[in-house]
C-alpha positions in Angstrom: 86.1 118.6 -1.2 83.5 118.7 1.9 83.7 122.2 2.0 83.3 122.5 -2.2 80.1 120.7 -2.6 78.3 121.6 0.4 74.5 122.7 -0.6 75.4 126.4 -0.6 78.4 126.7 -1.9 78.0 124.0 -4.5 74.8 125.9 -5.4 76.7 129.6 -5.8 79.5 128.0 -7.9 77.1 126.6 -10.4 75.2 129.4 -10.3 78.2 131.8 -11.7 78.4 129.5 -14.4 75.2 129.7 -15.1 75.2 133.2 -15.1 77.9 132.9 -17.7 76.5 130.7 -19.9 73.1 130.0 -19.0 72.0 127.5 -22.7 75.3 125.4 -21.2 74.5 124.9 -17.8 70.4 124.3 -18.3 71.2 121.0 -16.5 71.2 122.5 -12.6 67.7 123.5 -11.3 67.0 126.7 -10.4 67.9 127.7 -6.7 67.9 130.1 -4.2 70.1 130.7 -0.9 68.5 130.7 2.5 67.6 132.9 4.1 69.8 135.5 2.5 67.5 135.0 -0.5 64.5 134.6 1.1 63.2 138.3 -0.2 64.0 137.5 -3.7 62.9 133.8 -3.6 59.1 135.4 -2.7 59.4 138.2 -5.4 60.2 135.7 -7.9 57.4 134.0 -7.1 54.8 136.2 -7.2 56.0 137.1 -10.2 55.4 133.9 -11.9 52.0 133.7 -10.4 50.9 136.9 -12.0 52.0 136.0 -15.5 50.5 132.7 -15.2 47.8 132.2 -12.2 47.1 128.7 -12.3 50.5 127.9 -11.9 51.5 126.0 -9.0 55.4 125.2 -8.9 56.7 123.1 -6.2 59.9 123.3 -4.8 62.6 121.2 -2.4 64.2 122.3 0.5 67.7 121.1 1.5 69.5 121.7 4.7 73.0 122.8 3.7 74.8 120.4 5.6 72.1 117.6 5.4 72.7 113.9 3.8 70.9 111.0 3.2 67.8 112.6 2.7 67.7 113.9 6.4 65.8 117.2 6.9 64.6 117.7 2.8 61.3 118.4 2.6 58.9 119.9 -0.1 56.8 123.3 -0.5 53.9 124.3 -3.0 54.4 128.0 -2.1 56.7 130.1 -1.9 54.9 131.6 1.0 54.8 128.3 2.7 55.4 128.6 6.5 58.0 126.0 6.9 60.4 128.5 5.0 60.7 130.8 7.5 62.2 128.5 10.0 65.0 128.6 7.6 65.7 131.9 8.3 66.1 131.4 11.7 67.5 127.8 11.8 70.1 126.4 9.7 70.9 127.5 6.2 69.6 125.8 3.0 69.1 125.5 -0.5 65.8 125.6 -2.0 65.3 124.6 -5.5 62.7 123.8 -7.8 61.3 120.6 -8.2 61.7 118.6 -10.8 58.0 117.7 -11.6 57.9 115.3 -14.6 61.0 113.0 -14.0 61.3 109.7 -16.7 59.3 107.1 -14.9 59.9 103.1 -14.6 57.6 100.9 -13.5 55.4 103.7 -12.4 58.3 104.8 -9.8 60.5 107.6 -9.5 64.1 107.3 -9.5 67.6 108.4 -10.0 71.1 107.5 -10.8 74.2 107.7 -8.6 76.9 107.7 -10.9 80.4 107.3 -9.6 83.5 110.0 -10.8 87.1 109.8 -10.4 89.0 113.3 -9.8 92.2 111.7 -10.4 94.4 114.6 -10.6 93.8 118.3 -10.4 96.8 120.1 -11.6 96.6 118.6 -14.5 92.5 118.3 -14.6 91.7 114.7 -15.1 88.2 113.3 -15.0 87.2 109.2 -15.0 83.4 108.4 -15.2 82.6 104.7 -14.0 80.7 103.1 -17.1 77.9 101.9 -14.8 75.9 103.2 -11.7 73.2 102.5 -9.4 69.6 103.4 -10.2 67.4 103.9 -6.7 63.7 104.1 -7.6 61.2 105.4 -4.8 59.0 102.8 -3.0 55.5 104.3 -3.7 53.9 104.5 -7.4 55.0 108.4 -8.6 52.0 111.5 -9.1 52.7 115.0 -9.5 53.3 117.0 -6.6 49.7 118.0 -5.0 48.8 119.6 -1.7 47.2 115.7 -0.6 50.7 114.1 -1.6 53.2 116.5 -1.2 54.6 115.0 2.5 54.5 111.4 0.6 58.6 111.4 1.1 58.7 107.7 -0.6 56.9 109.0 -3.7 58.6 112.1 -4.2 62.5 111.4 -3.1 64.8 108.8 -4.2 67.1 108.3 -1.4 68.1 105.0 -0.6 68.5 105.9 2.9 65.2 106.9 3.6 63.2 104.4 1.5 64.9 101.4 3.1 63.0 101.8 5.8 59.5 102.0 3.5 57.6 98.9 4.0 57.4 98.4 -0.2 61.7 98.2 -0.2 62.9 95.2 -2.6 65.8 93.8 -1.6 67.1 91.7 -4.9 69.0 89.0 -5.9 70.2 90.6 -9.1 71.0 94.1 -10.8 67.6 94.4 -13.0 65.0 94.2 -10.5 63.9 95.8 -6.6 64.5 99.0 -5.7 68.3 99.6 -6.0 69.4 98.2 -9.7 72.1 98.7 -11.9 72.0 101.6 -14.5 73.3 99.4 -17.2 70.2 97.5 -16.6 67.5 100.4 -16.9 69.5 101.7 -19.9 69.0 98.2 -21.7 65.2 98.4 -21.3 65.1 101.8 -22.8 67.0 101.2 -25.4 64.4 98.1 -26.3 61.8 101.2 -25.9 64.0 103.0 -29.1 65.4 105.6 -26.8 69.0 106.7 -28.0 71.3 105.4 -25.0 74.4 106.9 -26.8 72.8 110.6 -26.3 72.0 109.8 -22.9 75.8 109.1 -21.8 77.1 111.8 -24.2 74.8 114.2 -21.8 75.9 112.5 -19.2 79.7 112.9 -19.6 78.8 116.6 -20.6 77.1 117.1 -17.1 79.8 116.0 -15.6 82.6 117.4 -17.2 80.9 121.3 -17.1 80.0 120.5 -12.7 83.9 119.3 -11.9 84.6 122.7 -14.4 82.7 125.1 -12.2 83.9 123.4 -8.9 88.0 123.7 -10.3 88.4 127.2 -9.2 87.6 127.1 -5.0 89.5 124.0 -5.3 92.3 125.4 -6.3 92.5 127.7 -4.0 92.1 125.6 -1.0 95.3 123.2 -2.4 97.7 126.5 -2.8 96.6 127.2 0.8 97.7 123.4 1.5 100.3 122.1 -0.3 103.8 123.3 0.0 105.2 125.2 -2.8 108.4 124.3 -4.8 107.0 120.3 -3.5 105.5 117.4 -5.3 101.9 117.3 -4.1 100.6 113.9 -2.0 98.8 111.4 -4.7 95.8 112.7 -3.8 92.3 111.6 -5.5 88.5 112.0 -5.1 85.5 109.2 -6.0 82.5 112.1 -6.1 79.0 110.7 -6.0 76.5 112.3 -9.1 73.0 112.3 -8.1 71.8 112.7 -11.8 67.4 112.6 -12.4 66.3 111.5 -16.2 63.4 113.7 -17.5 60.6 112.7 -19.8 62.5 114.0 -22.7 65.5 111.7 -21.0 67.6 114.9 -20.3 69.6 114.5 -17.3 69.5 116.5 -14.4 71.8 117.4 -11.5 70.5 117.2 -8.5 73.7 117.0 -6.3 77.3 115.9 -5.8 78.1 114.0 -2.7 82.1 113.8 -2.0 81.8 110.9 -0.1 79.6 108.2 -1.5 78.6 105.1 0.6 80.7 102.6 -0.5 79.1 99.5 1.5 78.2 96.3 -0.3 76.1 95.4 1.7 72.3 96.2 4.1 70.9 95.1 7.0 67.8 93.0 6.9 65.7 91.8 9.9 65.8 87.8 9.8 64.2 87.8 13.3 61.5 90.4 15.0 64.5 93.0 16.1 67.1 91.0 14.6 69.2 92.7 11.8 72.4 90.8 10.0 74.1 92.2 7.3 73.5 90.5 3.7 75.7 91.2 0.7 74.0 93.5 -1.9 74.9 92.0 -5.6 73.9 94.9 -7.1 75.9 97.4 -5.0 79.2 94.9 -5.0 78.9 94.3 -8.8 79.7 98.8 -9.2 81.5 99.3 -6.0 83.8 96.9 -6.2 84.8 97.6 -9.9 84.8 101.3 -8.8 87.4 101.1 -5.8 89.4 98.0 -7.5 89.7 100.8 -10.8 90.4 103.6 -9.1 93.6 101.8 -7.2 94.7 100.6 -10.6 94.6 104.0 -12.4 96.5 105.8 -9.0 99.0 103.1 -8.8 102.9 104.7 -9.0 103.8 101.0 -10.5 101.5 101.4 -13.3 102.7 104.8 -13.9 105.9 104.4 -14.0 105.6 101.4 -16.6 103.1 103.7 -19.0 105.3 106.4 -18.4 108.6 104.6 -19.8 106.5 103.1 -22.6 105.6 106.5 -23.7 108.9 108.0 -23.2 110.3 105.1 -25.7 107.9 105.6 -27.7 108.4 109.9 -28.2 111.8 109.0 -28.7 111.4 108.5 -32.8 109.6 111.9 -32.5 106.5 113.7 -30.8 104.0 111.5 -29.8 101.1 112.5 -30.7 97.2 112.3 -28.0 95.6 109.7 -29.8 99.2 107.5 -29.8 99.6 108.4 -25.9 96.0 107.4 -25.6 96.7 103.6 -27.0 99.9 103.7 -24.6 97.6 104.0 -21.6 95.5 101.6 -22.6 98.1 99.1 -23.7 99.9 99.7 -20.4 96.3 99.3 -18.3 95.6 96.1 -20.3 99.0 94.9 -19.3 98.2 95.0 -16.0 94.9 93.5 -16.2 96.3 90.3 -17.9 99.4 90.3 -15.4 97.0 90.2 -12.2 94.1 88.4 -14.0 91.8 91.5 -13.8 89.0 92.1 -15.9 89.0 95.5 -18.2 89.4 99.0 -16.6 85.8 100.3 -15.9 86.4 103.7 -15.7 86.8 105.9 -18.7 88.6 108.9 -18.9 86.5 112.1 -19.8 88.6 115.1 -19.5 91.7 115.9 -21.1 90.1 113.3 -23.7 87.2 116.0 -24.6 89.2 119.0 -23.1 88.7 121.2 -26.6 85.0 121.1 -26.6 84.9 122.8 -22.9 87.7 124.9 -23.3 85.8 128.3 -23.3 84.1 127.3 -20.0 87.5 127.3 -18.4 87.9 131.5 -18.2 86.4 131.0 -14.2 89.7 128.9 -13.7 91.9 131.9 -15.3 90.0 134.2 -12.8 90.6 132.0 -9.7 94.5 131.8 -11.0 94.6 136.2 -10.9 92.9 135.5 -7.2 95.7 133.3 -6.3 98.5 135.2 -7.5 97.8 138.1 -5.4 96.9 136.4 -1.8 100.2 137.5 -1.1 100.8 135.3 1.6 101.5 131.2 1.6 98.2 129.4 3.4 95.6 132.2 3.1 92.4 131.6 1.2 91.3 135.8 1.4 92.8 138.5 -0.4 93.1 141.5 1.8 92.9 145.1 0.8 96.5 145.4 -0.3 96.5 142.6 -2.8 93.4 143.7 -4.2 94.8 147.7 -4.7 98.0 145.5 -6.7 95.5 143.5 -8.6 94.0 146.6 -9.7 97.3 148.7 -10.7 99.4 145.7 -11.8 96.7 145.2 -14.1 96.8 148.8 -14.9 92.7 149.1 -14.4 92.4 152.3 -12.9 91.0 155.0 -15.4 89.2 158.0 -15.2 85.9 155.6 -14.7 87.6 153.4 -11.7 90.3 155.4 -9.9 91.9 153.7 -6.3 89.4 155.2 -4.3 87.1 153.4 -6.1 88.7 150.7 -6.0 88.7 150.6 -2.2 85.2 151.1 -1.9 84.2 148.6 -4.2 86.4 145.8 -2.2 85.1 147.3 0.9 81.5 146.8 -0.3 81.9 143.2 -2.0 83.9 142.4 0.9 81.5 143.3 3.3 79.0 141.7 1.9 80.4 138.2 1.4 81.4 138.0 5.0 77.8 138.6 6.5 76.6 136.0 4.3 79.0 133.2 4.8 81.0 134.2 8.2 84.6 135.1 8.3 85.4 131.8 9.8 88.4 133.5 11.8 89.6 135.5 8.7 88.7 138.6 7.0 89.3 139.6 3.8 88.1 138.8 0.3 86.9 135.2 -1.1 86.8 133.7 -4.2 83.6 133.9 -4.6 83.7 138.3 -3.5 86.7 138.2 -6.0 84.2 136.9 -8.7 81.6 139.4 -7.8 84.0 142.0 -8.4 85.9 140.6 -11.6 82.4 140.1 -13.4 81.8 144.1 -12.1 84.9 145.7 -13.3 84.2 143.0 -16.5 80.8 144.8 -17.0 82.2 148.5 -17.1 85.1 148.0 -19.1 83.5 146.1 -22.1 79.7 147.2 -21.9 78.5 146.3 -26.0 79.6 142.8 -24.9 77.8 139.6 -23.6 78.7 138.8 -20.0 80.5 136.1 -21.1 83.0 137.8 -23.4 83.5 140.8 -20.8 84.8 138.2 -18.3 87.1 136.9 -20.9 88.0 140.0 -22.4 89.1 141.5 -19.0 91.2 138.1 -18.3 92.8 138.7 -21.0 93.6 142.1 -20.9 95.1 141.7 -17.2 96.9 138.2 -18.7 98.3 141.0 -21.0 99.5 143.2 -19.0 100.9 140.9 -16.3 103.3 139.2 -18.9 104.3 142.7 -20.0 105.5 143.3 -16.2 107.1 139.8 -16.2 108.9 140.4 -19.3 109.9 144.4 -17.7 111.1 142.6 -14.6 112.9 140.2 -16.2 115.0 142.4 -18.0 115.9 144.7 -15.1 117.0 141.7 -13.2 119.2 140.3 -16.2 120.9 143.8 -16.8 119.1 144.0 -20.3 118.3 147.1 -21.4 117.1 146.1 -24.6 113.3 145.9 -25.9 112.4 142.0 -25.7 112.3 140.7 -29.0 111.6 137.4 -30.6 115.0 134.9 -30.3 116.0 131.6 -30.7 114.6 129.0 -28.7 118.6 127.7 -27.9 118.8 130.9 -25.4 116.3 129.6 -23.3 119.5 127.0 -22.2 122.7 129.8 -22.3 124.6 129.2 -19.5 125.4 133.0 -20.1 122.1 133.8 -18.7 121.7 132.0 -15.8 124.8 132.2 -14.1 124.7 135.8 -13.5 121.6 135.9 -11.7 123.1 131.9 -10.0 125.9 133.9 -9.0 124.3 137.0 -7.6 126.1 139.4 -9.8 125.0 141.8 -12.3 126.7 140.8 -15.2 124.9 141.7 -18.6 123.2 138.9 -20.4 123.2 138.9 -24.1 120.8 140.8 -25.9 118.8 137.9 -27.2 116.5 137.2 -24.1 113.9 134.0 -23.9 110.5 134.0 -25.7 107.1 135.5 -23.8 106.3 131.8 -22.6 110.1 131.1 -21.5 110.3 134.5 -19.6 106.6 134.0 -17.6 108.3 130.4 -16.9 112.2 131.6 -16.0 110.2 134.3 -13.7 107.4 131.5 -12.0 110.8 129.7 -11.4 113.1 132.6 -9.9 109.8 134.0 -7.2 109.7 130.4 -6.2 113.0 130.5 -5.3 113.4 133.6 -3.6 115.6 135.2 -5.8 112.4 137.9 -7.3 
């Protein structure tokens, strides 16, 4: 997860998406890659000078591997100096500043909102139902040449304003400079501002960022976990670093997998003496965050909401909306047996899978990616896997024939490893694989919007892949026959499976399992050895 939501690769991730469907992810300010994209960065620029000269966009700066505010600073030019250290230092992300944010009390500020990735094969998403709002220290004026290096007016980081002389330390959630989010969204809803809009943006935000971060995750757990093994109860609490506009439309500004948990700061009592005093506002989130979080991963509670739904599908299927009341019957149980209060975090995804459902096609590319690595561990696809991506597929025409092939994984390859460093291993990443599946996308299926070509093309390779399943399948069961539909009892027939148990060549009968069963029956088989 380090890795994942670094600056830079965070930034390319949602940048694909963006690319993909641009109205959907609006939410993500728009960035640029240092210094790789320096050249473009100052072209883009100049260009929006010339079509509007009095326009002076200001923009941050963010070392890739900074936190807590450390090394962030702000430009009015794209010209400015300071950039060009950048290409000669340490990588970064530069994006543009957010210039009229919601204001409270004259200040600046933003909301850290705490998210559970609970699981990620299945994708499930908790959001905590309240957050901490950090407001700068200094009263908030557009960015200007005079108050551009005014760090306490301009960023919101606890860190750094902690040590401004205006910091309020307070007693409660609703006042200083760190409050609870509950409590700002209770005085804008006495303003008439629609609170329910707010979260539903919110959860959307959320929902579409863990989307576009899914695919690289996925490929770093096959290169971890063991296959044919139950994966470790692993889980994730992601800090969202979320800005309100005027128009209170939220903004991402970053994701931070590690969020500071303390519940408490140090305050100087004495000249040069420092103590630690508890923070109510930060233990009244926190705690309910971490206490939650436990809850929700405990194997006890699992097993208890597990057999409640199990006795419960017994008088037929039980349907998401009857599952749903299970879980929350079984997490209410536990509350009153250990005299808890209710469960603070509420689940977001599968709850509102359908209504993101198209933005999952970059998940089906990463899945093509990962089937033809090849080998166990690695995170690259070499050229070999690549030239049987291509002719499994069956993409080669008289527009892309091998040769092309190669030189187009040769190029995107190529490229991709001078910009992020083949770390000790060559080959093609993700992100290259992307570059090249949105390519091939854009040649096969010209007439149609990006998005549709991408989907199109997954399609088309889903296609042909099951076809080859379903071929190899047959060959290995002795059945000569076309596959046609059949009963869904054969998917069980002894007759079938014991041939291929057995090592012989026996023929099976001539009623072989559905599409689904046969991609399944095949998964199962490779993983064993036997294909």
């Amino acid at each position: 997860m380090l890795e994942t939501v670094r600056k830079i690769t965070f930034s390319r991730a949602m940048r694909l998406l963006q690319r993909l469907f641009p109205e959907e992810y609006n939410f993500y300010p728009r960035s640029w890659v240092l210094p790789e994209e320096y050249h473009s960065f100052i072209a883009q620029g100049r260009a929006a000078r010339e079509k509007d000269t009095s326009r002076r966009t200001t923009f941050i700066v963010k070392p890739d591997g900074g936190s807590q505010g450390d090394g962030i600073y702000l430009v009015r030019e794209t010209e400015d100096g300071r950039l060009g250290v950048s290409l000669h230092g340490k990588p970064a992300v530069v994006q543009e500043y957010i210039s009229r944010p919601l204001l409270m009390d004259k200040l600046k500020f933003d909301i850290r909102l705490y998210v559970l990735l609970k699981s990620l094969q299945p994708l499930e998403i908790y959001i905590a139902k309240d957050g901490l709002s950090r407001f700068c220290t200094e009263p908030y004026q557009e960015p200007s040449s005079k108050n551009i290096h005014q760090l306490f007016m301009h960023l919101t980081n606890y860190s750094l304003n902690i040590h401004s002389g205006n910091f309020i330390h307070s007693d409660n959630v609703n006042t200083g400079s760190k409050r609870s989010f509950s409590s700002v969204l209770a005085r804008l809803s006495l303003k008439g501002c629609d609170v329910k809009k707010i979260w539903s943006d919110i959860i959307s935000l959320v929902i579409k960022t863990i989307v576009a971060l899914v695919p690289e995750l996925k490929v770093y757990h096959q290169a971890n976990i063991p296959p044919a093994r139950p994966g470790p109860s692993c889980f994730q609490i992601l800090g969202f670093d979320i800005l309100l506009m005027k128009n209170m439309k939220p903004v991402l500004l970053e994701v931070n997998a590690n969020p500071s948990m303390r519940i408490d700061h140090e305050q100087e009592v004495a000249p040069g003496v420092f103590e630690a005093v508890p923070s109510p506002v930060d233990e009244e989130v926190k705690v309910a965050v971490i206490r939650d979080t436990l809850r929700l991963v405990d194997p006890g509670l699992k097993r208890n909401i597990h057999s409640r739904s199990a006795t419960a599908g017994k008088s037929g299927e039980t349907g998401e909306e009857e599952e749903e009341e299970i879980w929350e019957a079984g997490e209410a149980e536990a509350s009153t047996e250990h005299n808890l209060p209710p469960i603070c975090l509420k689940q977001v995804f599968p709850k509102y899978a359908k209504q993101f459902s198209h933005l999952l096609v970059v998940e089906q590319v990463a899945a093509l990616f990962i089937r033809f690595l090849g080998i166990k561990g690695t995170m690259k696809l070499g050229p070999t896997g690549f030239r049987t991506f291509i002719r499994n597929c069956k993409l080669c025409n008289s527009n892309l024939t091998m040769a092309s092939a190669d030189i187009l994984y040769i190029d995107i390859t190529r490229r991709w490893n001078l910009v992020g460093g083949d770390r000790g291993e060559t080959g093609m990443c993700l992100q290259a694989f992307m570059d090249a599946f949105l390519y091939l996308a854009e040649r096969k299926y010209r007439s149609l919007p990006l998005c549709a070509q991408v989907q199109a093309l997954v399609d088309f390779c889903q296609a042909q892949l099951e076809a080859t399943d379903e071929k190899r399948l047959g060959s290995v069961c002795g059945i000569t026959e076309p596959v046609t539909s059949h009963p869904e009892g054969a998917r069980s027939d002894p007759a079938i499976r014991s041939p291929i148990n057995r090592g012989t060549t026996k023929t099976a009968p001539a009623s072989p399992l559905p599409p689904a069963r046969n991609r399944q029956f095949v998964n199962g088989l490779s993983s064993q050895g036997i294909l």
